[in-house]
C-alpha positions as CSV (number, residue, x, y, z in Angstrom):
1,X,-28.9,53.9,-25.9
2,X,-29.7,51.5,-28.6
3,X,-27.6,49.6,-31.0
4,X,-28.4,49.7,-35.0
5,X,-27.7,47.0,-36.8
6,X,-27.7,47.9,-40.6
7,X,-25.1,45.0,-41.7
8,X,-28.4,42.4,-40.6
9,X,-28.2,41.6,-37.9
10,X,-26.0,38.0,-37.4
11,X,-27.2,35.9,-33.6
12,X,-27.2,32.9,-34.0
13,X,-31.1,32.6,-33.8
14,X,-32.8,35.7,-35.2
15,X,-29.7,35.9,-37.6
16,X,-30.5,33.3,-40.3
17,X,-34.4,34.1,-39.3
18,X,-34.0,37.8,-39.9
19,X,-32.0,37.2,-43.5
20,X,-35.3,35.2,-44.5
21,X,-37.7,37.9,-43.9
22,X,-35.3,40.7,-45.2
23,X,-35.3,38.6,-48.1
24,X,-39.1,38.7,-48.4
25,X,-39.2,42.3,-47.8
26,X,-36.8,43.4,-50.7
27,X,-39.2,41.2,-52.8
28,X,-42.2,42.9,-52.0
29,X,-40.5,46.1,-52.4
30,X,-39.2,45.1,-55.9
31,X,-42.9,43.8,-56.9
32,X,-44.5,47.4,-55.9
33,X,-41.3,48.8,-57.9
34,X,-42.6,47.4,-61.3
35,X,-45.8,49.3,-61.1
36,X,-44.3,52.9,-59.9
37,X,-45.8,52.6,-56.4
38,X,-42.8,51.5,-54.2
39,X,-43.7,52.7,-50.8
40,X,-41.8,51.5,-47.4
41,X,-45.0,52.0,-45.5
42,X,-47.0,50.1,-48.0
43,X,-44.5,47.4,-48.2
44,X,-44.2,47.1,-44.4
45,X,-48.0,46.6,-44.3
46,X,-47.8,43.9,-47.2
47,X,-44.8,42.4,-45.1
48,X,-46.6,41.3,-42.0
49,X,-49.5,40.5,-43.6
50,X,-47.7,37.9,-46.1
51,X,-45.2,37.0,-42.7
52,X,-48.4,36.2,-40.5
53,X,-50.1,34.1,-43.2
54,X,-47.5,32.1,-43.3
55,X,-48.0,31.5,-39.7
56,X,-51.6,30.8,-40.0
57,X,-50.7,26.9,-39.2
58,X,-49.3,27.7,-36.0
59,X,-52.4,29.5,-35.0
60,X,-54.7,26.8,-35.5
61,X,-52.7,24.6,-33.7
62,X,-52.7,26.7,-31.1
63,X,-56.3,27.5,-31.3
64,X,-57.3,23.8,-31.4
65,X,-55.4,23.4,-28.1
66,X,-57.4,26.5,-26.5
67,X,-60.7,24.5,-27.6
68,X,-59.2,21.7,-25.5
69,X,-58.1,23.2,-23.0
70,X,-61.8,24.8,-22.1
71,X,-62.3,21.1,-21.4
72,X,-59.3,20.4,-19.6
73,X,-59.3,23.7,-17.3
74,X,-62.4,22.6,-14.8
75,X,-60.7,18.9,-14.0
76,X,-57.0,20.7,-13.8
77,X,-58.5,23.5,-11.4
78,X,-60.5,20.3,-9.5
79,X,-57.0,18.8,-8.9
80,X,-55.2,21.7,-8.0
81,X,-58.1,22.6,-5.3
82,X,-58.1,19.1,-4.1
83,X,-54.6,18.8,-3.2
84,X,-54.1,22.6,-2.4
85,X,-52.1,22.8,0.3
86,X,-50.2,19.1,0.6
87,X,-46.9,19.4,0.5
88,X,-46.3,15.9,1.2
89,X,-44.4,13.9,-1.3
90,X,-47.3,11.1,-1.8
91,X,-49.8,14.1,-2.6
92,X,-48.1,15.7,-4.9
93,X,-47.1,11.8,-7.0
94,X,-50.8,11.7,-7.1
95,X,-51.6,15.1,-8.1
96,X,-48.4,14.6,-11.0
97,X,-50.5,11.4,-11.9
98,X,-53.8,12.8,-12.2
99,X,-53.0,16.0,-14.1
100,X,-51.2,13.5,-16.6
101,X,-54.0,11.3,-16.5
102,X,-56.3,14.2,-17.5
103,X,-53.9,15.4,-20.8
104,X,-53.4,11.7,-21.8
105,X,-57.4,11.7,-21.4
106,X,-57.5,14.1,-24.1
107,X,-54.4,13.6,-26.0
108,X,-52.9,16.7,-25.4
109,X,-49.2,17.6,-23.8
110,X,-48.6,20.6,-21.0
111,X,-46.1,22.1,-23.7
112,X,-48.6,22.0,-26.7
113,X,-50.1,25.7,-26.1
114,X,-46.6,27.0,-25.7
115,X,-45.0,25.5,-28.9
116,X,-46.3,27.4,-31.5
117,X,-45.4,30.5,-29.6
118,X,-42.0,29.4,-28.8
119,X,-41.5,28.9,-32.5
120,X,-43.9,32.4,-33.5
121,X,-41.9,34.5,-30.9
122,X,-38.4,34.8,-32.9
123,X,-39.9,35.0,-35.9
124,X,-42.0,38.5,-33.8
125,X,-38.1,39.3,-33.0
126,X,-36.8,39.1,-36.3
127,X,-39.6,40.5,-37.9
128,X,-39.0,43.6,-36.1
129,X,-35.6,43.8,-36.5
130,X,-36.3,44.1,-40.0
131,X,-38.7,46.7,-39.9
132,X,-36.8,48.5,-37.6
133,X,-33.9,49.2,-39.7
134,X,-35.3,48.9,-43.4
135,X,-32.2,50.1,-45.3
136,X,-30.6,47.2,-44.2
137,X,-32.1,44.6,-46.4
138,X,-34.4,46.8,-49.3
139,X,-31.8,47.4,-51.7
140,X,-33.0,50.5,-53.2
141,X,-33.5,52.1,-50.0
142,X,-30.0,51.2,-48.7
143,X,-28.9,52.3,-52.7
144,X,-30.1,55.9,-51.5
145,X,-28.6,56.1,-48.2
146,X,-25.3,54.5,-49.7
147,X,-25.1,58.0,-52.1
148,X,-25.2,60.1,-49.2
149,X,-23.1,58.1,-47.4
150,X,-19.8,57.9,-49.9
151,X,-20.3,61.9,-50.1
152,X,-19.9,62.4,-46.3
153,X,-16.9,60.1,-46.2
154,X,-15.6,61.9,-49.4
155,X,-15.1,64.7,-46.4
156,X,-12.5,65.0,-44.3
157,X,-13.6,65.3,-41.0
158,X,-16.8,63.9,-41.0
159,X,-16.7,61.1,-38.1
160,X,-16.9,63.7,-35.1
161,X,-19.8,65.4,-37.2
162,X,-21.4,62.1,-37.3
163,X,-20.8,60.6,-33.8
164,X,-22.9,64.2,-32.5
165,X,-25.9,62.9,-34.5
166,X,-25.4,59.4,-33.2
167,X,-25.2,61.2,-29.8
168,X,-28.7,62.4,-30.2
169,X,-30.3,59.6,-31.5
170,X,-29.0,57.9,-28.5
171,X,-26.9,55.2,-30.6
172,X,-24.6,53.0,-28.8
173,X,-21.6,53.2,-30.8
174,X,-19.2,51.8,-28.0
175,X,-19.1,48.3,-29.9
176,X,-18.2,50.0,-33.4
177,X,-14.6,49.1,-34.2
178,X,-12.8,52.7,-35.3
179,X,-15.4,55.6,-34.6
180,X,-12.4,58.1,-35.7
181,X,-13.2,56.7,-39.4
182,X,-16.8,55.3,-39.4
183,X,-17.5,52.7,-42.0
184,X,-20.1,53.1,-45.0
185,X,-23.0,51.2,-43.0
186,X,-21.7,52.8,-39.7
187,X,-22.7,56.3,-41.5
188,X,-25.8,54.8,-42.6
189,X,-26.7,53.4,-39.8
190,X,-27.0,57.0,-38.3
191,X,-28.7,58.2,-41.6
192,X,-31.5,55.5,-41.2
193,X,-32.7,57.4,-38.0
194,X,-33.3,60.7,-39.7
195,X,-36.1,62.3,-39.6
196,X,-37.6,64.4,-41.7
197,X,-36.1,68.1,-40.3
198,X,-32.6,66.4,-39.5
199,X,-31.9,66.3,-43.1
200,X,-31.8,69.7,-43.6
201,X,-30.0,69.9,-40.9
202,X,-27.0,67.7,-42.3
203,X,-26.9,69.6,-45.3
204,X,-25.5,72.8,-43.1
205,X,-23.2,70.2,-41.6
206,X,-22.4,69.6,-45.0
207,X,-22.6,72.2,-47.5
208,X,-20.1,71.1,-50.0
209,X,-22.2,67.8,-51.1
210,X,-26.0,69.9,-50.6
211,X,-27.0,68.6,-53.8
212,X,-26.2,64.8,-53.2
213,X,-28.2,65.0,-50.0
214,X,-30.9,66.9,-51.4
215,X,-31.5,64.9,-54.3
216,X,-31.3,61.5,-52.8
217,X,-32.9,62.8,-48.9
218,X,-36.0,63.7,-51.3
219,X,-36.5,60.6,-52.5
220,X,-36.0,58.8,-49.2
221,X,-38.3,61.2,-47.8
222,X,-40.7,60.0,-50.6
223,X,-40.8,56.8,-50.1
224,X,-40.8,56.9,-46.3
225,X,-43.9,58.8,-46.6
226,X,-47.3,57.0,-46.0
227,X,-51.1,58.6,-46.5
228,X,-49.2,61.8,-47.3
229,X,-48.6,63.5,-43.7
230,X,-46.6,60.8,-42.2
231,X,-43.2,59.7,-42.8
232,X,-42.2,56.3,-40.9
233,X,-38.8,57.2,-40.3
234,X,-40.3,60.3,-37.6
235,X,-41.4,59.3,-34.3
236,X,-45.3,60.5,-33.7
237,X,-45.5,62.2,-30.5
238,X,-48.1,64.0,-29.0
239,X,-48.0,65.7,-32.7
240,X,-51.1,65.6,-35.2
241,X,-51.4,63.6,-37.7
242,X,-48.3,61.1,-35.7
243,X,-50.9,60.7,-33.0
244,X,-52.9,58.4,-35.1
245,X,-50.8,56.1,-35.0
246,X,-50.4,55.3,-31.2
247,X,-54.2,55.3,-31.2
248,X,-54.7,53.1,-34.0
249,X,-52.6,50.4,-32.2
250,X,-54.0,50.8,-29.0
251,X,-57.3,50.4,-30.3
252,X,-56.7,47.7,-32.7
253,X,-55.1,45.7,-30.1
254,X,-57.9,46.2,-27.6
255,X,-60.4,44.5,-30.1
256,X,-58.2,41.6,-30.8
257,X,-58.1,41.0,-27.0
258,X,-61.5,41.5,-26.4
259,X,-62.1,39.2,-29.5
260,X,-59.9,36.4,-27.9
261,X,-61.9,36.7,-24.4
262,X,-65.6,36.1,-26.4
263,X,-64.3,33.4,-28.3
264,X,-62.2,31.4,-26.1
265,X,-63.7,31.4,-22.9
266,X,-61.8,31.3,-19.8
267,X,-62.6,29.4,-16.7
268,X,-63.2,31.5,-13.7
269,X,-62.0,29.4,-11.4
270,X,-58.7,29.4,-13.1
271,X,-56.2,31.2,-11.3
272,X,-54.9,32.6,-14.6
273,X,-58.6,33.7,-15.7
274,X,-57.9,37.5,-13.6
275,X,-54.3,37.7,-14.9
276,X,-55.3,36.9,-18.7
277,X,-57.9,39.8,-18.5
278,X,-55.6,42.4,-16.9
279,X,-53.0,41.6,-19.9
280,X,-56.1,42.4,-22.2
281,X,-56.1,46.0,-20.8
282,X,-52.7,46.6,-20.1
283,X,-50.8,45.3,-22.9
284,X,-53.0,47.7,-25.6
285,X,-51.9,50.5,-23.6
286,X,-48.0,49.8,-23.6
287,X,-48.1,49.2,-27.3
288,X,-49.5,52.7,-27.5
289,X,-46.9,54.2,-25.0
290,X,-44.4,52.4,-26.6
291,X,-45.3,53.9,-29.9
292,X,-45.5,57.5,-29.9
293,X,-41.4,57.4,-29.1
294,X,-40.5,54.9,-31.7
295,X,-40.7,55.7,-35.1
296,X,-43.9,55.4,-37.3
297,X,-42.8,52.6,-39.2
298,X,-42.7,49.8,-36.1
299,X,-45.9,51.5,-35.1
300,X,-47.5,51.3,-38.0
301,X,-46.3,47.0,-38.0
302,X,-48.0,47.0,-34.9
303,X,-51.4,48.1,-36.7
304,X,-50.5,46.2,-39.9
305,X,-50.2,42.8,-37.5
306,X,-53.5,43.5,-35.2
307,X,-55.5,44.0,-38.2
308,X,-54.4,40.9,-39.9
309,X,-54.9,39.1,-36.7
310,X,-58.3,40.5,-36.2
311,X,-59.6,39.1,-39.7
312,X,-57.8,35.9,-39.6
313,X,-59.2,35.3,-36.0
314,X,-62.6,35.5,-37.4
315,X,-62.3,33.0,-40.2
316,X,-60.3,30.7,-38.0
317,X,-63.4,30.8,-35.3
318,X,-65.6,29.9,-37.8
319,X,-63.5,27.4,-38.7
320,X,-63.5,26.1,-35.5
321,X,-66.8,25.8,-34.8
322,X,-67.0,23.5,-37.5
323,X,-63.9,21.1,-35.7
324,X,-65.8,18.1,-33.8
325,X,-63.9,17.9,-30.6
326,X,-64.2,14.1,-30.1
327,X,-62.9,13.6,-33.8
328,X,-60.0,15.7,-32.6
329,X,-59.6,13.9,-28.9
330,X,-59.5,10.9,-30.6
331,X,-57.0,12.1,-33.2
332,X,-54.9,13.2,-30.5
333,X,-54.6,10.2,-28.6
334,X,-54.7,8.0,-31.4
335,X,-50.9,10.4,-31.9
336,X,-50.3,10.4,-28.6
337,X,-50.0,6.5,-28.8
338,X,-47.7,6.2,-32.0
339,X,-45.5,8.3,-30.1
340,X,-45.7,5.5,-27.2
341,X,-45.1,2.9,-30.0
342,X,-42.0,4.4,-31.1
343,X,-40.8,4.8,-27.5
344,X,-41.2,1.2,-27.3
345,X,-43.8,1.7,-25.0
346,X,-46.9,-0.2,-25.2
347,X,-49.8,2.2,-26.8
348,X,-52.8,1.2,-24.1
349,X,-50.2,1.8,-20.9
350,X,-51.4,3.7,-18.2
351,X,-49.4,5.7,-16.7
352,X,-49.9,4.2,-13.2
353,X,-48.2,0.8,-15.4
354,X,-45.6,3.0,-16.4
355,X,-45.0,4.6,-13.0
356,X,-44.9,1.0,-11.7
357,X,-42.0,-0.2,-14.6
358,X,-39.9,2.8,-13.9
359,X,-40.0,1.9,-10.4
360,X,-39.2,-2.2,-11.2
361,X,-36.7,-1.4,-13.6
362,X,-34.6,0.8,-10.8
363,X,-35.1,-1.5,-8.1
364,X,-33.8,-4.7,-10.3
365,X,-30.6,-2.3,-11.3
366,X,-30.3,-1.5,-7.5
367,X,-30.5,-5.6,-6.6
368,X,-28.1,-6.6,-9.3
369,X,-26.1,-3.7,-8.2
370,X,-26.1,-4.8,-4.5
371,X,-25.9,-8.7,-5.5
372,X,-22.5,-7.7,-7.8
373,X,-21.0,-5.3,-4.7
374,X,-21.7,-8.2,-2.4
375,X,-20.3,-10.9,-4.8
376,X,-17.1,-8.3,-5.3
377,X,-16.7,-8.2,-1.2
378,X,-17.0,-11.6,-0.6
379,X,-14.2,-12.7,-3.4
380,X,-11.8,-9.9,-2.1
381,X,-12.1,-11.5,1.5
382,X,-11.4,-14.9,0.1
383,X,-8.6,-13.5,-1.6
384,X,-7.4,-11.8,1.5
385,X,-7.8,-15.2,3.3
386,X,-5.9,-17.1,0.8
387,X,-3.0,-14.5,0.6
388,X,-2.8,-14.8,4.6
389,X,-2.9,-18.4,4.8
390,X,0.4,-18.0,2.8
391,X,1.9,-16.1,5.9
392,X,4.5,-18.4,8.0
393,X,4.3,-18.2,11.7
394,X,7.0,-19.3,14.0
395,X,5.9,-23.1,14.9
396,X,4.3,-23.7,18.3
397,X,2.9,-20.0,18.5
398,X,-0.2,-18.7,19.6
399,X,-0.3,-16.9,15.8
400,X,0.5,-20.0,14.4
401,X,-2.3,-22.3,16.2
402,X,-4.8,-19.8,15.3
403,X,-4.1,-19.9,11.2
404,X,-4.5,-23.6,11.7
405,X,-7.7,-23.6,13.2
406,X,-8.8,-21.1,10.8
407,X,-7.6,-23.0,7.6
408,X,-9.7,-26.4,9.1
409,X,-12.8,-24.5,9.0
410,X,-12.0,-23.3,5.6
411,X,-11.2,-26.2,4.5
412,X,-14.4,-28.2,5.8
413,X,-16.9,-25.7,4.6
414,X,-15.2,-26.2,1.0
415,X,-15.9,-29.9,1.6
């Protein structure tokens, strides 16, 4: 069961995120519109390519951290064999301090090669939502889907009809708020997963409104269609021409991987190195899997986005190859110590000296700490000595011989 989310989807994240790109998509779609060739397929292709441009920044930055981190790898792998095994807490300060010492050698951070990717992998999200449920932010789309719509709920009747198609597109429609009345995007929602053969299909459901869904199914069906056999609303299969599609991204996916391994080499003696090469193989054959039972339109993204990443991999190589990486070392660190500056740190501070101020600057809080708890003891027992020297005691007492021996002492080590 899946939920479909034609009223945009609203988190909190992919939300605003997902409004953006929707936003971009219409556009496209409108711009195609003014020279008669509207097409979802072609607009979904024109979609990520304009989406991943705009990520192109991202990329390098993460590409100029893979050119550092060839140089890192070998003395991060040296450190990890040298202390492999030591649990003890002095071996693994030392191996904290030299793995440091090896990123502030190069002016790098451990979380530079996964920021661009933690910022790239919502935008992934949203942009899939988006494609995933077109209707939802294309105007004219949703414009033809809304005219089928009003003519179903213009039937009495026509929620149970509805909820069995929802049924067997597997739509979870626990969460919708009255399923005896569905809503306008509630019908659409189910609309949107047609496929081609269901409509026909509806119209026996139907048959007092044929006309409404044939006129406006057509058109839909239209501009669903892509290089004439395919329509990106079906799901491919096993089914020729559909078939394409899986394969397409399979393939498309593998070259991008193998393009990655040539041009950033790994280190073999990285425990990663084996895992990174089984992704290679395993992750173009899921997106293939993954495609021939989701529709056409999300596999064809998939093809759309290796493709683009393909081309812009090879310019961004060559651009690299170009990229001196002392000039960029000593950019980095020469960032690396504004940062410090800021901090109010001092920029040429190793991080031994830093290690060693930590350490000052807690045991100096601990003494003053201990000096004020012993300065806090020491003036409640005084006060505890004064309040008892206040005590009468009966005179000639053993009590009251005692407190008079006590309060001589006192009284000389005043003087």
């Amino acid at each position: 069961m899946f939920n479909v989310f034609l009223t945009q989807y609203s988190g909190p994240i992919l939300g605003p995120i997902a409004r953006i790109l929707g936003i971009i998509l219409n556009m496209i779609y409108e711009f195609l519109d003014i020279f008669h060739i509207a097409n979802a397929g072609l607009s979904i292709i024109l979609f990520t390519f304009i989406v991943r441009a705009l990520m192109i920044p991202l990329t390098i930055k993460q590409q100029k951290f893979s050119k550092l981190s060839s140089l890192m790898n070998p003395e991060l792998t040296a450190i990890q064999a040298k202390y492999k095994g030591k649990k003890d807490e002095a071996s693994l300060k030392k191996q904290q301090l030299e793995t440091q010492a090896v990123y502030q050698k190069y002016g790098a951070s451990p979380t530079s090669g996964c920021l661009p990717m933690l910022i790239t992998l919502p935008i992934m999200f949203a942009l899939y939502r988006v494609i995933y449920n077109i209707p939802a932010y294309v105007d004219s789309i949703y414009g033809l889907y809304e005219n089928i719509a009003s003519g179903i709920q213009g039937i009495s009747g026509y929620s149970p009809v509805m909820m069995d198609f929802a049924k067997e597109f597997s739509i979870q429609t626990s969460k919708w708020d009255d399923i005896s009345k569905l809503s306008t995007n509630h019908v659409i929602d189910i609309l949107s997963q047609f496929q081609r053969g269901t409509w026909q299909e509806l119209t026996s459901k139907f048959p007092n409104i044929t006309e409404v869904i044939q006129t406006n199914s057509a058109e839909i069906i239209k501009l669903n269609s892509f290089l004439g056999g395919l329509n990106i609303a079906d799901k491919p299969g096993l089914t020729w021409p559909g078939i394409l599609v899986p394969i397409f991204a399979m393939a498309f996916q593998f070259i991008q991987g193998k393009q990655m391994e040539t041009q950033t080499p790994v280190d073999p003696n990285n425990p990663t190195a084996n895992t990174m090469k089984t992704m290679n193989t395993v992750m173009p054959i899921m997106s293939g899997v993954f495609c021939i039972s989701l529709p056409i339109g999300v596999g064809l993204y998939w093809v759309a986005g290796s493709v683009f990443q393909i081309i812009q991999q090879f310019f961004i190589s060559k651009y690299m190859e170009k990229v001196d990486v002392n000039e960029l070392i000593a950019k980095n660190v020469e960032k690396a110590k504004k940062k410090k500056a800021k901090l109010g740190v001092s920029p040429d501070a190793s991080l031994e000296d830093l290690a060693k101020k930590q350490t000052k600057s807690i045991s100096e809080t601990t003494n003053v700490s201990s000096k004020t708890a012993s300065y806090a003891n020491l003036k409640t027992n005084n006060e505890s000595s004064n309040k008892n020297s206040n005590v009468s005691f009966k005179k000639g007492s053993i009590a009251a011989n005692a407190n008079l021996l006590n309060r001589d002492k006192t009284d000389k080590g005043d003087k």
